[in-house]
N, C-alpha and C positions, 0 to 999 in steps of 0.2 A: 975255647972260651969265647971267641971275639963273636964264631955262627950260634953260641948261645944266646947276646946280649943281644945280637941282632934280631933275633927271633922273639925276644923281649920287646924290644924296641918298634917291631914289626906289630906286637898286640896293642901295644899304647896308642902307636899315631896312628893308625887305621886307614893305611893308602886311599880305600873308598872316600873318606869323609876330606882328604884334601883334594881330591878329584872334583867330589862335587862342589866344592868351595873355588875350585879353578874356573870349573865350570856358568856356576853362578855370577862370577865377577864378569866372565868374558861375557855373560848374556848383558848387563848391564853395558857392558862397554860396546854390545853390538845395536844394542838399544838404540843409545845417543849417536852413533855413528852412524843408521840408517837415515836417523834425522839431518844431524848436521852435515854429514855427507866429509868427515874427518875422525880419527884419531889422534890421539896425542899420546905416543908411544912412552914417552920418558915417563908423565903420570902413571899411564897404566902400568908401565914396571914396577913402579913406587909405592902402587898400590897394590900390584899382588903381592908383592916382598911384604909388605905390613900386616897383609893378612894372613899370609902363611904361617908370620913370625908369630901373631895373633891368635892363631888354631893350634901352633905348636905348640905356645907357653901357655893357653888355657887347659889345653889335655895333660898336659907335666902337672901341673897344679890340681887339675881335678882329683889325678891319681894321688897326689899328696897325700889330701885331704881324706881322702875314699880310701879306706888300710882295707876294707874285704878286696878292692879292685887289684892293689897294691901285691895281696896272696897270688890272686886270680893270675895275674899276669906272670908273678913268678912261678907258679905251680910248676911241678916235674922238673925243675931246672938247677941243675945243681949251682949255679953265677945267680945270686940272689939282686935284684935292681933294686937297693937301700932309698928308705923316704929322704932321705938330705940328699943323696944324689938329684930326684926327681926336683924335688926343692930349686937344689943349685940351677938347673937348666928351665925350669919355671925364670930363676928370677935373670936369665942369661938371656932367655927368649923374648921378655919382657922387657927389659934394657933394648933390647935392638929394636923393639916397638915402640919404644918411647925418642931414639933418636931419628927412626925413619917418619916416625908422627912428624917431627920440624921440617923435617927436608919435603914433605907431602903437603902440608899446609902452608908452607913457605911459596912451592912453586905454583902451587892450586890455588892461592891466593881468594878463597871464597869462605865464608863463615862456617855457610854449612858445609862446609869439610869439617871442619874443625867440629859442628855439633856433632854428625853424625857417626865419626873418629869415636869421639869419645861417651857417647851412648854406647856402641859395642864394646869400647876397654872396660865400661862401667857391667854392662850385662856379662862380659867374660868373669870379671872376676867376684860379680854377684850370682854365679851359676855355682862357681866353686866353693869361695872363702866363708867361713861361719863369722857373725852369727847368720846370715842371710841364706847361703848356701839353697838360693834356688831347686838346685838338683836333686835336693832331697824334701822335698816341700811341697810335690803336688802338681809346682808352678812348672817346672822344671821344662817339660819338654814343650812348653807353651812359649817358653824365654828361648829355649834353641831354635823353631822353627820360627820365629821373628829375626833372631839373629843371622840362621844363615840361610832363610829362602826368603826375607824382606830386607836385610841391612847390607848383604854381602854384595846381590845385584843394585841397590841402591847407589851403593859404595862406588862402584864401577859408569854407573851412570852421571850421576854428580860431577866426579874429576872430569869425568868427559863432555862437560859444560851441557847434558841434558834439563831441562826446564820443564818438561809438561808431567809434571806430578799422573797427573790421568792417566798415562802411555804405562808411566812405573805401575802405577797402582792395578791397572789393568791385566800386568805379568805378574806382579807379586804378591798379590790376594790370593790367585788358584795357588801359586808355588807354595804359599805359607800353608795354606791348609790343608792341601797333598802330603807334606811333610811332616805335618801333624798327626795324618793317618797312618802315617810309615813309623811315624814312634810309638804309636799308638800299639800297632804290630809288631814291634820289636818285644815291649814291654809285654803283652800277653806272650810271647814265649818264654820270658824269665818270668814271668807271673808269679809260679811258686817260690822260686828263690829267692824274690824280689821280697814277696814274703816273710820267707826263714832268715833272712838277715833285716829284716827291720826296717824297708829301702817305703818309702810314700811318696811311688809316683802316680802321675794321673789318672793309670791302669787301675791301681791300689786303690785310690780313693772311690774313684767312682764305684770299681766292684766290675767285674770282667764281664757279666753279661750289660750293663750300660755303657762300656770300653768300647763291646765287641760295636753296637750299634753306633754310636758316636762313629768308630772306624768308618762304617760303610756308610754313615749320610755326609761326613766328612768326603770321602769320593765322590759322591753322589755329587756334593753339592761343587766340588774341582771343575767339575765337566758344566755344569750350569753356569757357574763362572765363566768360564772360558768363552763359553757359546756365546754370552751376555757383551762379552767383553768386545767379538767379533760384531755383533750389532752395534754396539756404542761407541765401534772407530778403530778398534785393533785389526790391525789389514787382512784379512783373510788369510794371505800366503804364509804370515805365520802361525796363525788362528789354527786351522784344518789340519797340520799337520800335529799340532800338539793333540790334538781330539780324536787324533787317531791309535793314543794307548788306551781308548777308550774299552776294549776287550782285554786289555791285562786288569785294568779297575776290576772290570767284574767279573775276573776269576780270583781275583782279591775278596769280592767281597762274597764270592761261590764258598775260598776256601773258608773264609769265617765260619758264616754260617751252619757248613759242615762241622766245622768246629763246636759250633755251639748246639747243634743238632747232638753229640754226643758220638762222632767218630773219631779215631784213631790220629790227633795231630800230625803234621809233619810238619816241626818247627825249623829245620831247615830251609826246605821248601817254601814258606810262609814269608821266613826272614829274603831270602833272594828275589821274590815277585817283589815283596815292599819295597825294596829299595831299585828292583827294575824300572818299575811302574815311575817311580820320583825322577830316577837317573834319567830316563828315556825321555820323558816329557823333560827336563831341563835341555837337554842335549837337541831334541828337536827342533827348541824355541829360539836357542843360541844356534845353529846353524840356521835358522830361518832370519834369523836378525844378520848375519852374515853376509848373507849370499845377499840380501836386499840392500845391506851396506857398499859389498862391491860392486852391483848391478848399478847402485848411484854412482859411484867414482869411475867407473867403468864407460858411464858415457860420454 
């Protein structure tokens, strides 16, 4: 019963999506430390914990809300995961984000902590809760790739007394739109289902062949970013190496097109490059931010 539930529990929180949300925070927090040439460890503890607590109880709560997600995850399983359970650990997960919120703007002592806090508690629970329920609306993955490839590394940089808005904006423009491409790709592989149960997401609205293209000027346009970003003052050393998934991009947007060419999907396939393609280039940029953080303290 108990490698049942956990095999449940294993579908809901989706290890990937807290990795990248790890990921993200520590880019923000390598951001500000290249610059100021410090961490301040005890925030950034304080603020992973809030975000984790944050990513836990928004997916508890999505699933609530979502009864086809709710089947989905239970399918095949004889240990059924009940909506009042999910419920209860939404609102358990939520309680620990509302008491680590005081202890994180108490010690971070800055405004904008406190704004930007609470723009993501407001976008978490305006993705899930109806009437608004972002997630089903169109808007949906336009609110997740703000929330977690512009708010999460924001988040991280902020506490960490970063100041030049320019520097954020210059990492978190390609991340937001890269990630857009990557939902973008998700959602044309549930396309049809997405369909048969009634779901309007951005996929849906648009119509799959203006999906498909979005997708790939979406890429297209990461990589111009990025390049742009390196002319206007983002340091090369981390620039060039992010520009270097620039060959998974365009077997991303090889596979589309095949797709839409009218050959044989491989939506597995499909789904593993989208989310390479995002994870790599995050992972490069936060190592890149790193290594120049400890090259300063290092001298």
């Amino acid at each position: 019963m108990v490698s049942v539930m956990l095999r449940i529990l294993f579908r809901i929180i989706h290890p990937l999506f807290l990795i990248n949300g790890v990921l993200l925070y520590l880019l923000g927090i390598g951001m500000a430390g290249s610059y100021n040439g410090i961490v301040y460890w005890d925030l950034a503890v304080l603020g992973q914990l809030w975000l984790l607590a944050l990513q836990l109880g928004g997916l508890f709560l999505y699933f609530y809300f979502n009864r086809s997600s709710v089947k989905n995850v239970n399918a095949g399983s004889s240990e059924q995961f009940s909506r009042p359970a999910l419920l209860l650990i939404s609102y358990t997960l939520l309680a620990i984000v509302a008491s680590l919120s005081v202890l994180v703007i108490r010690v971070a002592d800055d405004p904008s902590v406190f704004l930007l806090m609470s723009v993501m508690l407001c976008g978490v629970l305006s993705y899930s809760i109806p009437p608004i329920r972002l997630a089903n609306s169109g808007y949906g993955e336009f609110t997740l790739s703000l929330m977690i490839a512009s708010f999460t590394p924001a988040l991280g940089y902020i506490l960490q007394g970063g100041d030049s808005l320019r520097i954020l904006t210059m990492v978190t423009f390609p991340l937001t739109v890269l990630h857009l491409a990557m939902l973008l790709a998700f959602s044309l592989s549930t396309y049809a289902s997405d369909m048969k149960l009634g779901y309007r997401t951005m996929m849906l609205r648009m119509g799959w062949q203006n999906g498909m293209l979005l997708h790939n000027i979406l890429i297209l346009f990461t990589y111009l970013l990025l390049m742009l970003a390196i002319t206007f003052g983002l340091p090369w050393q981390v620039g060039i190496p992010a520009l270097l998934t620039l060959p998974i991009g365009l077997f991303q947007i090889w596979t589309i097109n095949r797709i839409a060419a009218g050959y044989k999907p491989q939506w597995r396939s499909l789904r593993v490059t989208a989310m390479a393609l995002f994870g790599i280039t995050v992972y490069l940029l936060t190592f890149s931010f790193w290594i120049r953080y400890m090259g300063i303290t290092l001298r």
